[in-house]
C-alpha positions as CSV (number, residue, x, y, z in Angstrom):
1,X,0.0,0.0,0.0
2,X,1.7,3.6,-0.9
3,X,2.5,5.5,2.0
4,X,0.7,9.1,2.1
5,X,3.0,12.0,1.6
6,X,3.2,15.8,1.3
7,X,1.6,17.4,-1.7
8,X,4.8,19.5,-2.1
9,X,6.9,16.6,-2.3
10,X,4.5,14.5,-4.0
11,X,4.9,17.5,-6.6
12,X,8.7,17.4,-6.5
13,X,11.2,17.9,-9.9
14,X,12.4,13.8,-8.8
15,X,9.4,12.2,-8.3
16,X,7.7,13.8,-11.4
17,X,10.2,12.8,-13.1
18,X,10.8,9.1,-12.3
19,X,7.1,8.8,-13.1
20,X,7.8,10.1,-16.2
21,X,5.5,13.0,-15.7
22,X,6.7,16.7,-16.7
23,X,8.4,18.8,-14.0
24,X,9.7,22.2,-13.9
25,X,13.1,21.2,-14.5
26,X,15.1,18.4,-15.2
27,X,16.0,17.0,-11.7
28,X,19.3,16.1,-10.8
29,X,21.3,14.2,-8.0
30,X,24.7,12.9,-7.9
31,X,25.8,9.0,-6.6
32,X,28.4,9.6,-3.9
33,X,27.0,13.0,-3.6
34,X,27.6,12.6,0.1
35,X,31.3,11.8,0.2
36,X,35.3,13.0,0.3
37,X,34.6,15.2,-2.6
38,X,32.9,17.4,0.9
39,X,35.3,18.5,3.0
40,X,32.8,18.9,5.5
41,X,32.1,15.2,4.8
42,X,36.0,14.4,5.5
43,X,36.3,16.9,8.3
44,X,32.9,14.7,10.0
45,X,34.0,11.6,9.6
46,X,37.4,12.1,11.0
47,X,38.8,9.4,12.9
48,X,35.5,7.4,12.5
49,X,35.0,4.1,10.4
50,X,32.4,4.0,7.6
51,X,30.6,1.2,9.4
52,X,30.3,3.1,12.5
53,X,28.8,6.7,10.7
54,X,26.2,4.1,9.8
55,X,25.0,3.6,13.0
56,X,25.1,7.4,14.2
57,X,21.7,8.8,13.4
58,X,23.3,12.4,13.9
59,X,26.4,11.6,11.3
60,X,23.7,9.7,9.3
61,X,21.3,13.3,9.2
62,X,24.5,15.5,8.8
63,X,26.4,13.8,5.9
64,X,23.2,13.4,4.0
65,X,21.9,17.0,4.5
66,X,25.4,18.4,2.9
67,X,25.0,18.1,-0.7
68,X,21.6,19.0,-0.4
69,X,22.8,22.5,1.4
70,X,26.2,22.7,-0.9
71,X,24.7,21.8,-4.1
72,X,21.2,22.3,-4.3
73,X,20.4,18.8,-5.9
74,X,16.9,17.6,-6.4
75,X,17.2,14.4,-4.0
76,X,18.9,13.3,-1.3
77,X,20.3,9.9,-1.1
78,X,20.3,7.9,2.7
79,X,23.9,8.0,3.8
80,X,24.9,4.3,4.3
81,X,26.5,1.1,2.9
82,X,25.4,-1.6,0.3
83,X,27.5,-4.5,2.9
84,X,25.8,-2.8,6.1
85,X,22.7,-4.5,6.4
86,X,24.6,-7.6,6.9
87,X,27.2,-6.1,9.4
88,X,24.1,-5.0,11.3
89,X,23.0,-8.7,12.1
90,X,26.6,-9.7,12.7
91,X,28.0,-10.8,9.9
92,X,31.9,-10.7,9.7
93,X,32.3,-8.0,7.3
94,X,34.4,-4.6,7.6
95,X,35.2,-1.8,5.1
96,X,39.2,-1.1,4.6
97,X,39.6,2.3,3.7
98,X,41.2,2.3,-0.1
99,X,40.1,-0.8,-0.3
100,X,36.4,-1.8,0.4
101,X,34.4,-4.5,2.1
102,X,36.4,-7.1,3.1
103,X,34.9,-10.6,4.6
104,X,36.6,-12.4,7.3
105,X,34.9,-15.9,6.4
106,X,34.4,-15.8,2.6
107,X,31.2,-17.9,1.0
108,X,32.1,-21.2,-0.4
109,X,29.7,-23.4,1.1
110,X,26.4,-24.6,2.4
111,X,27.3,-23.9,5.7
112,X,28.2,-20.1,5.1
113,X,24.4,-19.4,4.4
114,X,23.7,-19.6,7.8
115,X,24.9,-16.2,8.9
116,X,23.0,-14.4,6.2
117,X,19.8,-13.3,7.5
118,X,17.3,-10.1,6.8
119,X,17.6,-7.2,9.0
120,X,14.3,-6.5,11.1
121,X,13.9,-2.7,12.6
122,X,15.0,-3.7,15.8
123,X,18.4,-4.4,14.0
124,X,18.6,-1.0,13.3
125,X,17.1,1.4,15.3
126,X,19.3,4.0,14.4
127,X,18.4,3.8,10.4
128,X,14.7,4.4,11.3
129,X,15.5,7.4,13.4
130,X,17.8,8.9,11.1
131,X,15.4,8.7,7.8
132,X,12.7,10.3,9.9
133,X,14.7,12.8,11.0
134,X,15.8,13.4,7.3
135,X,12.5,13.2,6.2
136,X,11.7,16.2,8.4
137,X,14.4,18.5,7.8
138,X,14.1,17.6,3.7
139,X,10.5,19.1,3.9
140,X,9.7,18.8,-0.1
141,X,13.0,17.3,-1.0
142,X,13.3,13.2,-1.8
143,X,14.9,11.2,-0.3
144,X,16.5,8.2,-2.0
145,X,16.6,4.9,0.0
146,X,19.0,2.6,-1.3
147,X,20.6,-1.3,-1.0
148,X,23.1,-3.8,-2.7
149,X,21.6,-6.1,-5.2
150,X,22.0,-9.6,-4.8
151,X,24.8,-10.2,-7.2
152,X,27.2,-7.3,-6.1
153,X,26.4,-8.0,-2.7
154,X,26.9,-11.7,-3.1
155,X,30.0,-11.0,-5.1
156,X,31.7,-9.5,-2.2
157,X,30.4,-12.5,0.3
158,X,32.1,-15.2,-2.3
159,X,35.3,-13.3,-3.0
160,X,36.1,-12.0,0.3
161,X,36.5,-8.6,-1.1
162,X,36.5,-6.3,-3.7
163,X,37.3,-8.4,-7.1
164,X,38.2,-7.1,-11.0
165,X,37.2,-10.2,-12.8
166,X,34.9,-11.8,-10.0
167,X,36.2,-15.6,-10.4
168,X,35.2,-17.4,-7.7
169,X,31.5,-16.0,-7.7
170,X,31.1,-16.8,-11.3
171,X,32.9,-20.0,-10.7
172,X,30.0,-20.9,-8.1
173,X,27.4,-20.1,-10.6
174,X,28.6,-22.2,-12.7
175,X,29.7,-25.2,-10.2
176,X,26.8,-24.8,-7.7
177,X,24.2,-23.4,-9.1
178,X,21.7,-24.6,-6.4
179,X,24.3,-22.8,-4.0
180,X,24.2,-19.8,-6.0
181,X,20.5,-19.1,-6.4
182,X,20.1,-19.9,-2.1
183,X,22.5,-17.2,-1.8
184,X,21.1,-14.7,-4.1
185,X,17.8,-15.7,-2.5
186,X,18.9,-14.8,1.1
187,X,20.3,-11.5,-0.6
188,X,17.3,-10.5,-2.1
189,X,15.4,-11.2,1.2
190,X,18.0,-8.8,2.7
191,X,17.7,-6.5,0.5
192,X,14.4,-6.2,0.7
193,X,14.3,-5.9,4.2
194,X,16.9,-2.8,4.5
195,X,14.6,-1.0,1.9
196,X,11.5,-1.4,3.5
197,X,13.0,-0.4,6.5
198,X,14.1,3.3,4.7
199,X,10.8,3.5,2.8
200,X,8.4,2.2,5.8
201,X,10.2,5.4,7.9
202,X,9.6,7.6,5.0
203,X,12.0,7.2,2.4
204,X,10.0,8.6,-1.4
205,X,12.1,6.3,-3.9
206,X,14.9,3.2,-3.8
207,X,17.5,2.6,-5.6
208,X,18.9,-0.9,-6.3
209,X,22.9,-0.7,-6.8
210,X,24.6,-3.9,-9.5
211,X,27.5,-2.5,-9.2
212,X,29.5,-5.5,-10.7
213,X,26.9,-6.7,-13.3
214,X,28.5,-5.5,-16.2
215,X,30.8,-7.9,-15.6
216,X,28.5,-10.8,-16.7
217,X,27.0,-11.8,-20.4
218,X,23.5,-11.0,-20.8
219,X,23.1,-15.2,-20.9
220,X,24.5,-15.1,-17.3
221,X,22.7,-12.2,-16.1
222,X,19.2,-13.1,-17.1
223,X,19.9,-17.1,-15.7
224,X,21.8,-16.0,-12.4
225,X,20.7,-12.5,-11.7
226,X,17.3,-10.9,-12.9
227,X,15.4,-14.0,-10.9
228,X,16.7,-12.1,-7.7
229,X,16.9,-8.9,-8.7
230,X,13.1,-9.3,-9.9
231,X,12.4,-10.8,-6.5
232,X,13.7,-7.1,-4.9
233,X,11.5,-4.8,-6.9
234,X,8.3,-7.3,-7.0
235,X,8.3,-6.5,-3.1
236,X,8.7,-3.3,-3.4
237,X,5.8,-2.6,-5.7
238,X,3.7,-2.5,-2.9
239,X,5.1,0.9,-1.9
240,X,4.5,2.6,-5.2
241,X,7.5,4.2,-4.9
242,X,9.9,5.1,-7.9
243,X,12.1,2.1,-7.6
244,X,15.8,2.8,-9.8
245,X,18.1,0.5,-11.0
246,X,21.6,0.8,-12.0
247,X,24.8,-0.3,-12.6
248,X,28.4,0.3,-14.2
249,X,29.3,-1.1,-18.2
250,X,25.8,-2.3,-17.8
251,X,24.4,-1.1,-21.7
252,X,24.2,-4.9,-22.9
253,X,22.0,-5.6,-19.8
254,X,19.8,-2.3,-20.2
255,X,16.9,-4.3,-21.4
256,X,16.8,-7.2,-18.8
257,X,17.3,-4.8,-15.6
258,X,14.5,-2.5,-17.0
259,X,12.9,-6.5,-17.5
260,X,13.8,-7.1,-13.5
261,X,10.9,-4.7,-12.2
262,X,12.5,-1.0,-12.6
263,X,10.7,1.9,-13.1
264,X,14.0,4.3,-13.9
265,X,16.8,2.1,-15.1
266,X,20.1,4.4,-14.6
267,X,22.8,4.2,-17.4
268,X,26.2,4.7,-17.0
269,X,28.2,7.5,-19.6
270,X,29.0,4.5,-22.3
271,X,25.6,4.5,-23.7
272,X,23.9,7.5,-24.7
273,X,20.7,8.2,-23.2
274,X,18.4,8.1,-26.5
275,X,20.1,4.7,-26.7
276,X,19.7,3.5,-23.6
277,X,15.9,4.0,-24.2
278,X,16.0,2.6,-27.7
279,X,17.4,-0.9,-25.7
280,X,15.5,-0.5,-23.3
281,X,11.8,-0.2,-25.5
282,X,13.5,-3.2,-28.0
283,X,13.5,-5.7,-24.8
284,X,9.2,-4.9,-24.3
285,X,7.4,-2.8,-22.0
286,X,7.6,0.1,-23.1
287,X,10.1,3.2,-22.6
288,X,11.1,4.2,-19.6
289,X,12.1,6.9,-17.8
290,X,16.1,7.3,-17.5
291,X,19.1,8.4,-14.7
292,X,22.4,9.9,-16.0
293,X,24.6,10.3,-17.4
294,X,27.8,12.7,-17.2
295,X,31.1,10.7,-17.3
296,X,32.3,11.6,-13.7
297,X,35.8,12.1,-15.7
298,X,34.5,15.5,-16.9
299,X,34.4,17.0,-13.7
300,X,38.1,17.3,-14.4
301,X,38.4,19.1,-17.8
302,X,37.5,22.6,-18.5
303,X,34.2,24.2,-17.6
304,X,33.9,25.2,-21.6
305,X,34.0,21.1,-22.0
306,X,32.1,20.1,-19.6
307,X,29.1,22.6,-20.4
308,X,27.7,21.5,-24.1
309,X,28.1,17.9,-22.4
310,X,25.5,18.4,-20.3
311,X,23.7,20.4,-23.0
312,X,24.1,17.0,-24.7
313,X,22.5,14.9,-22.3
314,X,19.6,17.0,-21.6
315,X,18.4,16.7,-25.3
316,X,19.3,12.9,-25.2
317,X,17.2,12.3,-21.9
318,X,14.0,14.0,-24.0
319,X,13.9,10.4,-25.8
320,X,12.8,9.0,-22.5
321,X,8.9,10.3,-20.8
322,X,11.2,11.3,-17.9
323,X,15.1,12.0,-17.3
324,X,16.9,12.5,-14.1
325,X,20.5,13.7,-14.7
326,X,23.1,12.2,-13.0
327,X,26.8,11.1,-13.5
328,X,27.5,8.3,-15.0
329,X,28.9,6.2,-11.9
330,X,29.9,7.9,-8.7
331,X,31.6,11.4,-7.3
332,X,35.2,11.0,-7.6
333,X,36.8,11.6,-4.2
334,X,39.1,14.2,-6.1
335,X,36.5,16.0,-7.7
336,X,36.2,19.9,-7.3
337,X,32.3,20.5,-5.3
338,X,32.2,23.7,-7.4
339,X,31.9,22.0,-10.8
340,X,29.5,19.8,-9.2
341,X,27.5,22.8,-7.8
342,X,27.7,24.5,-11.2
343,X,26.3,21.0,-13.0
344,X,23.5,21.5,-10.8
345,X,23.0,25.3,-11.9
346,X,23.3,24.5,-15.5
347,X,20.9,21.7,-15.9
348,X,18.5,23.8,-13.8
349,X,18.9,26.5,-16.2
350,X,19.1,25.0,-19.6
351,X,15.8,22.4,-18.9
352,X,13.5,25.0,-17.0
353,X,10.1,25.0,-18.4
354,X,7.6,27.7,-18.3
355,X,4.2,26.9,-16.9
356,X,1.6,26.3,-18.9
């Protein structure tokens, strides 16, 4: 059942948009907008591990709030981590900074399905009271719930860390499948749980994060992956909130994650946006509305460069009935927040619309 919500952000630039309805601007949010690029972000979290700010409802608040302030963006994104839900309920995982998630009793067997379990509420209290809290101070402004989806998550269970060519987890697929799907299963049941959690507290959209599916053939994706994905999304419908996917060198698998349940399918800067919608309405259903797509590179090179760019992909997004811009993977630590702040400015400008 959709949760009732304010007119005003009912009405918002986002939400118009992911239903593909006409706005007064085309919206626009960055991933990692809540990150090192801030040096309020760096100067907050000093001295205090990722996993930890997770589990701070007043870090939480803070380091969501300032992009929102800095930047002006459209949406706000929950501050947290695709592996947290499972460090929540125990599971031997920690993030190395420079590294990544890193798992202390990798996934090879049977018997490691046992410590993979769904978060309830009372698992985390403290990401309840921080999206309610968020919620409040937001007002008419989004905010974007978000979770690992099974694959990437599982990815990182079966390697023991961050992998370039995941091997082993591909390996299992292929040598276990029966072991596979349980695991992707349990994922998706976490999943799930983290993201009703966020949208159950007030959370107005979710975002499912592949990160590591463009690593697979659209063969492997659709026998391996889309089941759980689809599983995800299916029990989210009940929400009716915007639900996004996305993931990285994902254009060959545009089609079958649109096919997994999404109603904004992000796309990455490989694949221009008319394109992306042209794969998108070949694999059935329909177009869709579409998120991206800036190569986060850009935010280096001149502002002259970077300008008809974005002039670029606001005429390419009009090929879908709604376009959120965005980069095309996340904020670069490096990157300069007054490039950023200006994207914001200039796709505000260049895709106003006057009333009718």
């Amino acid at each position: 059942m959709p949760l009732p919500q304010s007119r005003a952000l009912d009405r918002s630039a986002f939400l118009l948009a992911a239903r593909g309805e006409p706005g007064p601007h085309t919206p626009v949010w960055f991933m990692r907008q809540a990150g090192r690029a801030l040096p309020e972000y760096r100067a907050i979290r000093q001295g205090i591990t990722m996993l930890e700010s997770c589990m701070r409802p007043d870090l939480v608040v803070e380091i969501t709030l300032q992009p929102v302030r800095r930047y002006g963006v459209d949406a706000a994104i929950f501050f947290s981590d695709i592996v947290f839900p499972l460090q929540a309920v125990g599971f031997g995982i920690e993030i190395e900074p420079g590294v990544g998630p890193v798992v202390a009793d990798p996934i090879r067997d049977a018997a490691g399905l046992t410590a993979v379990r769904p978060v309830t509420p009372a698992d985390v209290p403290y990401t309840t009271d921080a999206v309610k809290q968020l919620v409040s101070e937001l007002d008419g402004t989004p905010l974007i719930g978000f979770a690992g989806a099974p694959f990437t998550v599982a990815s990182y269970l079966v390697e023991g860390g961050p992998s370039k060519d995941h091997a082993k987890t591909k390996a299992l697929m292929y040598s276990n499948p029966d072991l596979w799907h349980a695991l992707a299963d349990r994922l998706a049941d976490v999943a799930i749980a983290y993201l009703s959690v966020q949208v159950e507290a007030g959370a107005s959209a979710i975002q499912l994060f592949d990160s590591w599916a463009g690593g697979l053939s659209p063969r492997d994706y659709e026998r391996f992956v889309l089941p759980h994905s689809a599983k995800v999304f299916e029990a989210m419908a009940s929400y009716g909130v915007p639900r996004v996917h996305f993931g990285v060198n994902t254009g060959e698998l545009l089609g079958l994650m649109s096919g997994a349940g999404a109603d904004v399918v992000g796309v990455d800067w490989r694949v221009p946006l008319d394109e992306a919608v042209r794969r998108i309405t070949a694999a059935g259903g329909g177009p869709k509305p579409v998120q991206g797509n800036l190569d986060p590179a850009l935010l280096f090179a001149p502002w002259e460069a970077v300008e008809p760019e974005i002039d670029r992909i606001l005429a390419e997004g009009k090929a879908a009935p709604g376009h959120i811009f965005n980069l095309g993977h996340g904020v670069p630590p490096e990157a300069d927040p007054e490039v950023l702040r200006r994207v914001v400015e200039r796709v505000h400008a260049k895709s106003a619309r006057v009333p009718a």
